[in-house]
N, CA, C and O atoms as a printed pandas DataFrame, in Angstrom:
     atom_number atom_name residue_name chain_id  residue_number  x_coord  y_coord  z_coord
0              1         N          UNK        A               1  -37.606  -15.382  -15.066
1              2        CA          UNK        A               1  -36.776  -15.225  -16.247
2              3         C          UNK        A               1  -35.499  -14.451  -15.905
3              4         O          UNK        A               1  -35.481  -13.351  -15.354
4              5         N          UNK        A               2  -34.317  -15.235  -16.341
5              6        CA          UNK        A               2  -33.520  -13.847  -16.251
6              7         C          UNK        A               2  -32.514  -14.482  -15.422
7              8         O          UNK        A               2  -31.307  -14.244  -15.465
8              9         N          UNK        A               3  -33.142  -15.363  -14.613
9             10        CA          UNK        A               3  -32.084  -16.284  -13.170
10            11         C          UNK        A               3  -30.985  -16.656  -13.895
11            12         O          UNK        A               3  -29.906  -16.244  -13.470
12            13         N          UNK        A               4  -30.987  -17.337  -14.888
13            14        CA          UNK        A               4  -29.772  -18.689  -15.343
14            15         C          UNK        A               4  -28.514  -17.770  -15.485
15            16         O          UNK        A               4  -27.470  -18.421  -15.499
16            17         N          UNK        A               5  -28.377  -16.580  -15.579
17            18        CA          UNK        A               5  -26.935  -15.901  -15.532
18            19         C          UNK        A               5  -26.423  -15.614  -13.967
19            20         O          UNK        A               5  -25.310  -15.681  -13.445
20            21         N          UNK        A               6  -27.953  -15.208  -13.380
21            22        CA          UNK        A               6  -27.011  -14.983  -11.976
22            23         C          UNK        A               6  -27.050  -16.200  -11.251
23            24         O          UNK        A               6  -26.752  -16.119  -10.060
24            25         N          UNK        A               7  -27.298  -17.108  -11.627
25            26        CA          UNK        A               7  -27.271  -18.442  -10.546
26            27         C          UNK        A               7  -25.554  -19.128  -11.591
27            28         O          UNK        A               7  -24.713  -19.815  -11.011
28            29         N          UNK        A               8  -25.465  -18.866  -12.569
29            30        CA          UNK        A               8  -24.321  -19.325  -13.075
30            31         C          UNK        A               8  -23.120  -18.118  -12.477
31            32         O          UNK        A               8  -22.069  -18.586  -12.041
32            33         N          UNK        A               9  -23.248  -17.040  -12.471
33            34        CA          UNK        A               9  -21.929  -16.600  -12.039
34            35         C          UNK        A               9  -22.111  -16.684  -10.117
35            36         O          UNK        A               9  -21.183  -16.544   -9.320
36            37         N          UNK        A              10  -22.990  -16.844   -9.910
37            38        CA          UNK        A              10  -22.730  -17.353   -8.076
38            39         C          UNK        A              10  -21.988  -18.791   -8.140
39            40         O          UNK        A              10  -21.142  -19.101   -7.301
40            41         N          UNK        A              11  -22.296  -19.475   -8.990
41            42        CA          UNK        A              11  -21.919  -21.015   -9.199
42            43         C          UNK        A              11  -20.167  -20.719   -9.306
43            44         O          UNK        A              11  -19.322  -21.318   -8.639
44            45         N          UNK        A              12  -19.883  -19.575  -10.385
45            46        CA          UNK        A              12  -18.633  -19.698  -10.624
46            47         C          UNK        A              12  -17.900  -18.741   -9.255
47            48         O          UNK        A              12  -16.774  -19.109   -8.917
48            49         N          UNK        A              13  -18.308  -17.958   -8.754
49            50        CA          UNK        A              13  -18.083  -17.268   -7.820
50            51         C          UNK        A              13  -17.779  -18.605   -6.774
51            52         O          UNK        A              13  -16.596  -18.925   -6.655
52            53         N          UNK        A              14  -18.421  -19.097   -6.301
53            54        CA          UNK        A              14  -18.517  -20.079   -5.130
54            55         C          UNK        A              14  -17.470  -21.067   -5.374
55            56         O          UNK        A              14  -16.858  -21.592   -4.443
56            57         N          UNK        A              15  -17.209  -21.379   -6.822
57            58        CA          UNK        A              15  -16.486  -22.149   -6.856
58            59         C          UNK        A              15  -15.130  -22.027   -6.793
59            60         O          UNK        A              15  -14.356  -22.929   -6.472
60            61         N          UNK        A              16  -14.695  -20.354   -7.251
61            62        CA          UNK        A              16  -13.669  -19.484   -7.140
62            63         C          UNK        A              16  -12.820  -19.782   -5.341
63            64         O          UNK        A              16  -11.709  -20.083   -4.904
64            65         N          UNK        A              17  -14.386  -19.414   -4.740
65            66        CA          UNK        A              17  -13.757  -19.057   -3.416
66            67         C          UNK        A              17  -13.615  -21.020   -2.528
67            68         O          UNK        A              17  -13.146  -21.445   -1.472
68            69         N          UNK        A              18  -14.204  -21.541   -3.530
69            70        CA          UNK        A              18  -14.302  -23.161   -2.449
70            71         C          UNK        A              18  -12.582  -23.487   -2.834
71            72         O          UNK        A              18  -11.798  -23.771   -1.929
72            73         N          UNK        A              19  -12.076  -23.388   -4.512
73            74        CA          UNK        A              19  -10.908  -23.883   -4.735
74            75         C          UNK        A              19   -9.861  -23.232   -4.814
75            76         O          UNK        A              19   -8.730  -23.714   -4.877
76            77         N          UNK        A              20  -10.252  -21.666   -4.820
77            78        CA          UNK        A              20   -8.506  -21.044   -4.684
78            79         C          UNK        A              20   -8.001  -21.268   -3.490
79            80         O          UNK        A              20   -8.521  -21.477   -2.394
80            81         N          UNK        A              21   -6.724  -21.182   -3.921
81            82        CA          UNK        A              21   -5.694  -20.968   -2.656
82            83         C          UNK        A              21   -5.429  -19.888   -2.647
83            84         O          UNK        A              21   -4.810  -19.445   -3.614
84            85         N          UNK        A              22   -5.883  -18.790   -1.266
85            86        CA          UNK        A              22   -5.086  -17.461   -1.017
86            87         C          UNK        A              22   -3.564  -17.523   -0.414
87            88         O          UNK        A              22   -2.995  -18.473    0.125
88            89         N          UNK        A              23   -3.178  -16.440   -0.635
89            90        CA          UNK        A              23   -1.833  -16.072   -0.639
90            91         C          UNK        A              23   -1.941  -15.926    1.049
91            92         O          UNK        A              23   -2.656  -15.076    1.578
92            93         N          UNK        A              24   -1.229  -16.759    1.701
93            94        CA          UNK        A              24   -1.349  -16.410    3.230
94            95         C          UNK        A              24    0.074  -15.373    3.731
95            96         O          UNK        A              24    1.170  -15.595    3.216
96            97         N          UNK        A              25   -0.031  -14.692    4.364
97            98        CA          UNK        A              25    1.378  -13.993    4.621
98            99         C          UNK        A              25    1.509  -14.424    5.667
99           100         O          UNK        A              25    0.772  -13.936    6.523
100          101         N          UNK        A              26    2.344  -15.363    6.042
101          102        CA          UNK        A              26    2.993  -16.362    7.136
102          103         C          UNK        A              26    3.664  -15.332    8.340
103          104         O          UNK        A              26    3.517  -15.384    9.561
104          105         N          UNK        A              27    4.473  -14.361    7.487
105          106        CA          UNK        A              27    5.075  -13.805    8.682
106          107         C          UNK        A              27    4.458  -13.282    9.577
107          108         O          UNK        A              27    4.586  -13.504   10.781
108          109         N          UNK        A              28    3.342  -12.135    8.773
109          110        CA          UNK        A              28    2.468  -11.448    9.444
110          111         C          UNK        A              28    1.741  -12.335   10.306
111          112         O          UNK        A              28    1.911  -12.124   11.507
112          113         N          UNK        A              29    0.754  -13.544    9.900
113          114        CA          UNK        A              29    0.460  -14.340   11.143
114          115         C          UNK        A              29    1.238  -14.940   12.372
115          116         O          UNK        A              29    0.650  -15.404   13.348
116          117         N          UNK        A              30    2.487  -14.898   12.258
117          118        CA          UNK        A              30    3.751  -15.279   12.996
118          119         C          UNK        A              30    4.042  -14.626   14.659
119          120         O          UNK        A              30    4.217  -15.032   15.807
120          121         N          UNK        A              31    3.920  -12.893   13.604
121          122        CA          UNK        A              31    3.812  -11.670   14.493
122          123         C          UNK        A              31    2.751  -11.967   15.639
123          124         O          UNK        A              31    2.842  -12.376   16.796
124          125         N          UNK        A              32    1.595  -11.541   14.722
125          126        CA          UNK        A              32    0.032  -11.997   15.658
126          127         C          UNK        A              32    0.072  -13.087   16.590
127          128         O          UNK        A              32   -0.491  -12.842   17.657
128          129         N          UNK        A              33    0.471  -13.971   16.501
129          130        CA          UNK        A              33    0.237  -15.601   16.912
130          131         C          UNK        A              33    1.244  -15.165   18.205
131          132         O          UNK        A              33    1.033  -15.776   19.252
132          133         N          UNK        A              34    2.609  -13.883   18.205
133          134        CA          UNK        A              34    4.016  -14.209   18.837
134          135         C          UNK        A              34    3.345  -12.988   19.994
135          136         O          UNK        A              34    3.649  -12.863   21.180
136          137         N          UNK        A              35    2.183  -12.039   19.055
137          138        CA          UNK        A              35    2.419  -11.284   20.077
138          139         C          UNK        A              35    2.817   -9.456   19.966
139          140         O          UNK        A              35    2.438   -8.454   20.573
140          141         N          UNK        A              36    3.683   -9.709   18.952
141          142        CA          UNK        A              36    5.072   -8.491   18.484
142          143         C          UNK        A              36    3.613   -7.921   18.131
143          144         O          UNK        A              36    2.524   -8.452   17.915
144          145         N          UNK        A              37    4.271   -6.073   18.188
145          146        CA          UNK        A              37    3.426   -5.682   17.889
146          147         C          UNK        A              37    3.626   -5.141   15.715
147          148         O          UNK        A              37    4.544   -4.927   14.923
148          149         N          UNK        A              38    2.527   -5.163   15.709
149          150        CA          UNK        A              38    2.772   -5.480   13.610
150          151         C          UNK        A              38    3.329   -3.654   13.621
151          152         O          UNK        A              38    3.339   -2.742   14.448
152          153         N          UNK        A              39    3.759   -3.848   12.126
153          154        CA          UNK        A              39    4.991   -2.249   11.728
154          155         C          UNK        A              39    3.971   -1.414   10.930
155          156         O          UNK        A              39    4.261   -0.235   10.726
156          157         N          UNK        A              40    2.476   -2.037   10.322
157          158        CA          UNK        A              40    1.530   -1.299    9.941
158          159         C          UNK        A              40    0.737    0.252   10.421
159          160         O          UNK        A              40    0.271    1.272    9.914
160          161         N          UNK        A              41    1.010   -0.522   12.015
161          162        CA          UNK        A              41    0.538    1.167   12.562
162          163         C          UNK        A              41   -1.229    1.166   12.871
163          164         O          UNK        A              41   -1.778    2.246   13.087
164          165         N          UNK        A              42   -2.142   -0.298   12.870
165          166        CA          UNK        A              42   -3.101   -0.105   12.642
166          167         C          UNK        A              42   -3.526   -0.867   14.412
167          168         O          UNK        A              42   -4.511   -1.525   14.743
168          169         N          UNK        A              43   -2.441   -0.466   15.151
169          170        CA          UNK        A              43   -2.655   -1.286   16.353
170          171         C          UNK        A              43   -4.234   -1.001   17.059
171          172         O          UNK        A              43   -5.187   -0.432   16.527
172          173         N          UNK        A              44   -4.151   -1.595   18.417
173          174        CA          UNK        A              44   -4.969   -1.861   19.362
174          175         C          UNK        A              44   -6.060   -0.154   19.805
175          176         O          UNK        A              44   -7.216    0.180   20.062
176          177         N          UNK        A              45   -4.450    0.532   19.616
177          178        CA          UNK        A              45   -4.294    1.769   20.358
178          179         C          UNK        A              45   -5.111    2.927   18.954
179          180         O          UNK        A              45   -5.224    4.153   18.970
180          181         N          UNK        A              46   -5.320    2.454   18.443
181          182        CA          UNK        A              46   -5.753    3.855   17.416
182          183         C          UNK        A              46   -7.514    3.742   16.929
183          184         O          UNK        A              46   -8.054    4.026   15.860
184          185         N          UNK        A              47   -8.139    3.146   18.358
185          186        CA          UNK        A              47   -9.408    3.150   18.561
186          187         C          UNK        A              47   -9.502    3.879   18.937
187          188         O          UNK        A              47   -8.590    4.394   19.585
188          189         N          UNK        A              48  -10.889    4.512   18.755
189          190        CA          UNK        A              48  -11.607    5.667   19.853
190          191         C          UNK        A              48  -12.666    5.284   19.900
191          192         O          UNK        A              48  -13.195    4.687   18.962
192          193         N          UNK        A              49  -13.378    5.599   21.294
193          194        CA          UNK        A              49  -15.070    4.928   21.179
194          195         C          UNK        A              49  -14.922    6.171   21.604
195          196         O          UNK        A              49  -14.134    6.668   22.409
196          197         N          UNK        A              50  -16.531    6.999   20.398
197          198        CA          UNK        A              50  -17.344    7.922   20.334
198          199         C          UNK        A              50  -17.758    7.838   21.582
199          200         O          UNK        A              50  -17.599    9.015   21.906
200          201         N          UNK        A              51  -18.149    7.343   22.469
201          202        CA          UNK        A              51  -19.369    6.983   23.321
202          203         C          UNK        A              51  -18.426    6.898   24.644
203          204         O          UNK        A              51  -19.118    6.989   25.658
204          205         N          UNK        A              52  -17.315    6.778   24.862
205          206        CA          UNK        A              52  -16.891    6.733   26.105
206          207         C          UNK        A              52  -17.307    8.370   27.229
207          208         O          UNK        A              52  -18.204    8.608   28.038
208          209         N          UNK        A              53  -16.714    8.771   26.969
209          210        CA          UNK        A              53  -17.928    9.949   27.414
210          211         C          UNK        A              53  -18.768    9.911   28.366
211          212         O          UNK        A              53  -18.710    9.973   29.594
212          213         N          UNK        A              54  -20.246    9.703   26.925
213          214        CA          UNK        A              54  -21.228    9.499   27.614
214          215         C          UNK        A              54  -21.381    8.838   28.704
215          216         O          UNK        A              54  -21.834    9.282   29.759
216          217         N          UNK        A              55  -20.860    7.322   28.400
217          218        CA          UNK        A              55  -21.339    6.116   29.818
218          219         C          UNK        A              55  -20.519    6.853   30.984
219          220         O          UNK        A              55  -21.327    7.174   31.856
220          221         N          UNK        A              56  -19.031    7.296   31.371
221          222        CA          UNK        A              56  -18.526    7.879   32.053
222          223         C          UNK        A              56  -19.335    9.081   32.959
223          224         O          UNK        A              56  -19.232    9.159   34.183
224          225         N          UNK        A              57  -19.897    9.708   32.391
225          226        CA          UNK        A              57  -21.558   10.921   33.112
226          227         C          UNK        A              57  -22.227   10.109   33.466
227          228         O          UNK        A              57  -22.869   10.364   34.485
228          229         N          UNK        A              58  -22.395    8.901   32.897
229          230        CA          UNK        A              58  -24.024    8.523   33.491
230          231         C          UNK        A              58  -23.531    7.611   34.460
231          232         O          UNK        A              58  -24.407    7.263   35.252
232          233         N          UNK        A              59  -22.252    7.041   34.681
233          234        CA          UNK        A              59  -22.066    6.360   36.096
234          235         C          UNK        A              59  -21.759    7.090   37.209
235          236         O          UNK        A              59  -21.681    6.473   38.271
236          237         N          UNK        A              60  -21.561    8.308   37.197
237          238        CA          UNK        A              60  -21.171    9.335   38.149
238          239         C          UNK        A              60  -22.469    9.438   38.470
239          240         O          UNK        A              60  -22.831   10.242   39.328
């Protein structure tokens, strides 16, 4: 009991995501695709692995 609402808004959900069209930002894929690095600031470089460290001791 109880299904027919959530199987109807997954229905409308699914159908949301099968027929919209998202907003693509062309340029930004442009960048990516060229290479350039993007003006966001969320580059390559502003990883840190917790764990580098460790493996570094244990190969010594």
């Amino acid at each position: 009991m109880g299904r027919g609402r959530a199987k109807a808004k997954q229905t409308k959900v699914a159908r949301e995501l099968k027929y919209s069209t998202p907003q693509t930002d062309l340029e930004a894929l442009q960048r990516e695709l060229s290479g350039q690095p993007s003006d966001d600031g969320n580059g390559d470089d502003s990883f840190v692995d917790p764990y580098d460290d460790e493996y570094e001791e244990r190969r010594r």
